[in-house]
N, C-alpha and C positions, 0 to 999 in steps of 0.2 A: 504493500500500500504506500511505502513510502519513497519519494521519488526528488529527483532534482529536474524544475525544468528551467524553460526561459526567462518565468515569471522573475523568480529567486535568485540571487549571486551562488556561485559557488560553493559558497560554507552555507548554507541552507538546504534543508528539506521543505518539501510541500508536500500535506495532508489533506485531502480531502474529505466530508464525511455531513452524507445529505447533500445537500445543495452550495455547503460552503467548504474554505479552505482555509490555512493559516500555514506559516513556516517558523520550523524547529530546525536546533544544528545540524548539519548533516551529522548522518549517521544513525540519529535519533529512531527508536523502533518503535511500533504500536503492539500495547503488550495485554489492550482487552478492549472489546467494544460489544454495545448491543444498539441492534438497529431493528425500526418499528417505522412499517410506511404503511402507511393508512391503514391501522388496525392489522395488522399483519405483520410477526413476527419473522425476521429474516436470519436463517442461518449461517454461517460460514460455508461457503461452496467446497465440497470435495472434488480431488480429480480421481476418477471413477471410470472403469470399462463400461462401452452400452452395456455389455452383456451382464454384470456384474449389477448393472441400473435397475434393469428389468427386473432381471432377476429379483431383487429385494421387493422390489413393487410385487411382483407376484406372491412373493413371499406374505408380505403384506396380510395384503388383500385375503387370500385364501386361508389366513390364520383371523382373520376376523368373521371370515364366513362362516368357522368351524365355531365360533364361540356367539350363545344363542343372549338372545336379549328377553327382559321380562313381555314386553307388549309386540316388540319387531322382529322377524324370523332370527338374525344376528345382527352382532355390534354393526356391518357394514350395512350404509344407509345407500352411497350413490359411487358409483365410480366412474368414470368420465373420461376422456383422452381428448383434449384441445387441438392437439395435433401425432402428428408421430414417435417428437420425441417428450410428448408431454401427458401429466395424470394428475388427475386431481381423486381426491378420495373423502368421503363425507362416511363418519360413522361415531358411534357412541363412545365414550371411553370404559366407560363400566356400565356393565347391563341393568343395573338398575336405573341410570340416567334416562331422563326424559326431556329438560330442560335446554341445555347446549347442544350441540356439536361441534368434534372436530373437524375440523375443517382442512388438509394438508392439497400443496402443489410443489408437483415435483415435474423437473425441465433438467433434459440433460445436451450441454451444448458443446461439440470439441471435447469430451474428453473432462468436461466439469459438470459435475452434478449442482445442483439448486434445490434447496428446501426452503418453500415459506409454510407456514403455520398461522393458520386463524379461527374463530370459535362462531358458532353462528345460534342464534336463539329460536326457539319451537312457538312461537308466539303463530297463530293463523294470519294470513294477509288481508287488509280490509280491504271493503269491493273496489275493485280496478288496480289495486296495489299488489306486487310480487312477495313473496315467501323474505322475511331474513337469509334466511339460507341459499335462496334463489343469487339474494343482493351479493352476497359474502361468496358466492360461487363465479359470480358475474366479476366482480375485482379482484377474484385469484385469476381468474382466464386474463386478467389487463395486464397482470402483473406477469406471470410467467409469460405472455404474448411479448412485452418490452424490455424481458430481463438481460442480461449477457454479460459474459466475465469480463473483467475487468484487469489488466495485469499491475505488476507493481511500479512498470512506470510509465502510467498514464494517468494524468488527468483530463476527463472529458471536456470536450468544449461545445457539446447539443446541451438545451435542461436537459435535468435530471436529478437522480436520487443515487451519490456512491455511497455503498457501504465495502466492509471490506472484501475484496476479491471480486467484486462485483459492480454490475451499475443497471440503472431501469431509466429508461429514459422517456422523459414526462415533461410538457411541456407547462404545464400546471403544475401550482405548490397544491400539496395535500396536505394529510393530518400526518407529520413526519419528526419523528422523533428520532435519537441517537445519542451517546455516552462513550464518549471513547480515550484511553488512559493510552499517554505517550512516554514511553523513559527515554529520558534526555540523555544522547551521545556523551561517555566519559565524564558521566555525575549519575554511580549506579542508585545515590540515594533519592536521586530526582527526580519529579514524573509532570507534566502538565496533564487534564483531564480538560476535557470541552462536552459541554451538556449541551441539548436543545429541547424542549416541548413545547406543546401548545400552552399559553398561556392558562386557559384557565385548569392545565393540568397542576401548574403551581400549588405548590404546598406551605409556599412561605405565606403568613398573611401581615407582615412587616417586611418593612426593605431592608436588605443589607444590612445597612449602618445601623440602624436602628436594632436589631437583632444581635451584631456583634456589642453593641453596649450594652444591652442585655446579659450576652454573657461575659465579658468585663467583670460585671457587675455579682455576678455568682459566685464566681473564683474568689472573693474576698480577698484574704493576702498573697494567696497565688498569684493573683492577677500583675504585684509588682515583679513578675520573673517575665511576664509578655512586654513585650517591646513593639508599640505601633509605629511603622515606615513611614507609613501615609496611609491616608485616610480621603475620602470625600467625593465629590461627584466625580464621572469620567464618561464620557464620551467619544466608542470606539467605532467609526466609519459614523453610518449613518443611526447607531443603536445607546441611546442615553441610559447610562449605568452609575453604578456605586462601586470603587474600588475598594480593599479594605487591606492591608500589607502587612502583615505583625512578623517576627521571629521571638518564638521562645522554646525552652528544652524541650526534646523528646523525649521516652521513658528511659534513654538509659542517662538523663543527665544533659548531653549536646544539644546544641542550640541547631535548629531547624529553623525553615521558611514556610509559613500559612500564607499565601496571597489570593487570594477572593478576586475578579469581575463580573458583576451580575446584575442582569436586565429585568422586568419582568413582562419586557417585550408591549406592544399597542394595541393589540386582539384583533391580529390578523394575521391568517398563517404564513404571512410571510414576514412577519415582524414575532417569533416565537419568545418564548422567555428564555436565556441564553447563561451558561455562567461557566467561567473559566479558572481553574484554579491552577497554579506550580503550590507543587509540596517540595522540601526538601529534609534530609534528615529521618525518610522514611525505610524502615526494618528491609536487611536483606532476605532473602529466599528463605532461608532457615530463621527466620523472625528478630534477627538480632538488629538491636538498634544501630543505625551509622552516625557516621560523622558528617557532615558534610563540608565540601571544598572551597564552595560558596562564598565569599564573601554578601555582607550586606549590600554592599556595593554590584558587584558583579550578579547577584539573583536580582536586586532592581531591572540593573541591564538586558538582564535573559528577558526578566519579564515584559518589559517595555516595548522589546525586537517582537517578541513573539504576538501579545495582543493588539499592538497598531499592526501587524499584519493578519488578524482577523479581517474576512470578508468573506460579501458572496461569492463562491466561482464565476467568474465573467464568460460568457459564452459567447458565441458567435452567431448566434441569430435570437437577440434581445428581443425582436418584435412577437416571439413566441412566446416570450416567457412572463409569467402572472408580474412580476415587478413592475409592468407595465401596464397593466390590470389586475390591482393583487383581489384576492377573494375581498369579499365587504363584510365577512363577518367568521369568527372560528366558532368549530362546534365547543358547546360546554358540552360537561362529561354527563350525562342519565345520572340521576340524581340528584342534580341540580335544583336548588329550594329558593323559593319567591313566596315573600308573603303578602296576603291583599293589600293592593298599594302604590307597592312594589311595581318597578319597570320590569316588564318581560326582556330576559338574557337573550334569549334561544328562540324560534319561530320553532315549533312542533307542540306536539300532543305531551301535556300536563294532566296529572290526576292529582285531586285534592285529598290532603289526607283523614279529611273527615270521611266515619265509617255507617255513618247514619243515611238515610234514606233521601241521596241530594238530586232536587229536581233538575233534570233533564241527564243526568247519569254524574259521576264522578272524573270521566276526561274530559277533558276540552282542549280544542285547537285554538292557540294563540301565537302570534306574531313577535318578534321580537320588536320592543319600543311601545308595547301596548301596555296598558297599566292593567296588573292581574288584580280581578273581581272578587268581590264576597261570594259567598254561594248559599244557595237557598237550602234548606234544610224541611223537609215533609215531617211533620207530625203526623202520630196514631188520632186518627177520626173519632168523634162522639158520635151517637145513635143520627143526631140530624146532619154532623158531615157526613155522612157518609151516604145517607136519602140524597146530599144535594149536592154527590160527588165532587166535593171540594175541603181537602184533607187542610188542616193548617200548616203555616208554613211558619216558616223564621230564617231571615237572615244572618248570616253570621262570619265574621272574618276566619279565614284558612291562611294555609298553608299549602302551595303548589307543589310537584317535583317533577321533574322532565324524563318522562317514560319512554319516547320515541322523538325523531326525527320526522319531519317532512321528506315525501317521497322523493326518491334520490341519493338521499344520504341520514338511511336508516343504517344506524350499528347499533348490537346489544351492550350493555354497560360490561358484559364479561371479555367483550373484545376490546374496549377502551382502556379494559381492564387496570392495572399497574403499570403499564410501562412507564410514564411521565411521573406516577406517583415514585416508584422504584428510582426515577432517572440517577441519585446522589449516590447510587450505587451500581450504577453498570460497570461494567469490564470487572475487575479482577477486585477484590478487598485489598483498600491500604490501607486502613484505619489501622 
């Protein structure tokens, strides 16, 4: 994945991952990543014999056949082939399940195998609307249709989506997330990490600064061993952030480097929430703490080169690409709570979570920017409501939550699932 091109001098690498890039010293390795393109988990490509391909696939398949399910013949629901060297497979994971499905596409290109993974909901389709699983079946066929490997030194220049080994190319920004930990060339203690998610996958509900005094402020006399660089707003390309720089001991005693940049992006998928850390001073393989080589001075420097060279990949035919029409709105995650009053986040179907008898039913379709309703509530009838069929009512403030999408861009909450919420921890454990 890691490459020197024109972009970069010499002594640099370029990384690409998603839609963007940045440069670390040459040499520098990518030592864990997880990558999530629109609800669809992406594996690391193997290089695989067709035959050895199929093979497994068959293997598959015909071991889910043999294993029976409580309500459907077996765990296996649907199997598919998009094209010749392509398979998508739809089946339960435990026969008791009713709810989900797995949802797996497999593409095998040259000699490289492709796994993506995604989850699809049993929910029936309303009139004129396709299945979940229809939907989640329809954007694994996009996804393995535009996949293709990627080598390690190439950066694309059509849009798209690089993950490692690989690339999808997309002229649209999606729901696209990614986590990836880099150790820095001849500094074995040091690692930069670049997050991305959708914004309202965010988990912080404080900025930066404000969190790190927070914890400051916990540490009690601990906290005279941290040492803050600098501190304060920052602004990297066109993405307005909080930087936050401290150095203080690691567990065996040495002083290490924490530096923080982080966005919580404008709610739009092409403005994500963004955060970039260098650690230094972190445990080698066998968990023992390092030293680092670092000066305070010279990890400012790293960091400085590295984050002003944050950006989008620039590509070669812009007029494609959503930056130029970025989306006008990101999905919130299912689950999502409004209370009457309250501005609607999300345009889709909301259920209130009152459980009493609410006229005209419990869901409702609302628009994002519309102000979410009280809801009427049906009383038990007396002898003459009920001669002059007209039960009592009462209105009453609720509570909304966002059960579905508008058609289009239906996903169940089990596919939105963790990734974003997970993102502080993809690639490899440093802590």
């Amino acid at each position: 994945m890691n490459i020197t091109n024109s972009e970069t001098s010499s002594s640099t690498t370029t990384f690409c991952a998603g839609r963007y890039a940045l440069d670390v010293p040459v040499g520098s390795r990518l030592s864990g990543g997880n990558y999530i393109y629109k609800f669809t988990r992406l594996e690391k490509p193997e290089q695989v014999s067709l035959q050895s391909f199929e093979a497994a696939i068959a293997e598959k398949e015909t071991a889910l056949k043999a294993m029976k399910h409580e309500i459907e013949p077996s765990l296996l629901r649907l199997s598919l082939r998009p094209d010749i060297h392509s398979h998508i497979l739809v089946f339960w994971e435990e026969d008791f399940a009713k709810a989900i499905a797995e949802v797996e596409g497999y593409r095998w290109i040259d000699g490289v195998r492709f796994v993506v993974k995604g989850r699809a909901g049993m929910s029936k389709p309303g009139h004129g609307t396709i299945s979940r699983q229809d939907i989640v079946i329809n954007r694994m066929r996009e996804i393995l249709a535009n996949i293709r490997p990627r080598s390690d030194g190439e950066i694309p220049s059509e849009p798209g989506y690089c993950f490692e080994g690989g690339f999808i190319a997309s002229a649209k920004w999606g729901n696209e997330e990614a986590g990836i930990d880099i150790d820095i060339a001849g500094h074995p203690d040091a690692f930069i990490s670049v997050w991305f998610y959708p914004l309202a996958m965010s988990k912080h509900d404080r900025p930066l600064l404000e969190r790190m005094g927070g914890v400051l402020q916990s540490l009690g006399r601990l906290a005279t061993s941290v040492r803050v660089l600098r501190s304060g707003d920052r602004q990297v390309g066109p993405y307005r952030g909080q930087e936050h720089l401290a150095t203080a001991p690691n567990s065996g005693g040495m002083r290490g480097h924490s530096f923080i940049w982080e966005t919580e992006g404008e709610g739009t998928l092409d403005t994500p929430a963004l955060k970039i850390e260098l650690t230094t001073g972190h445990r080698d393989k066998d968990g023992n703490p390092q030293k680092t080589k670092l000066t305070d001075e010279q990890a400012m420097k790293l960091w400085d080169e590295v984050l002003n060279s944050f950006r989008v990949r620039p590509t070669t035919d812009p007029q494609k690409t959503s930056q130029n029409n970025p989306p006008s709105s990101p999905l919130r995650p299912l689950g999502e709570l409004a209370g009457t009053g309250s501005i609607c986040p999300q345009t889709g179907w909301w259920r209130c979570v009152d459980t009493g008898n609410v006229a005209g039913g419990r869901r409702s379709f609302f628009k994002a920017g519309e102000t979410m309703p009280s809801v009427v509530l049906l009383g038990s009838p007396n002898l003459w409501q009920v001669l002059r069929k007209k039960p009592p009512t009462y209105e009453t403030k609720t509570v909304w939550t966002l059960v579905d999408y508008e058609e289009g861009a239906d996903v169940t909450s089990s596919e939105s699932g963790s990734a974003g919420e997970n993102a502080d921890t993809q690639g490899r454990s440093k802590s």
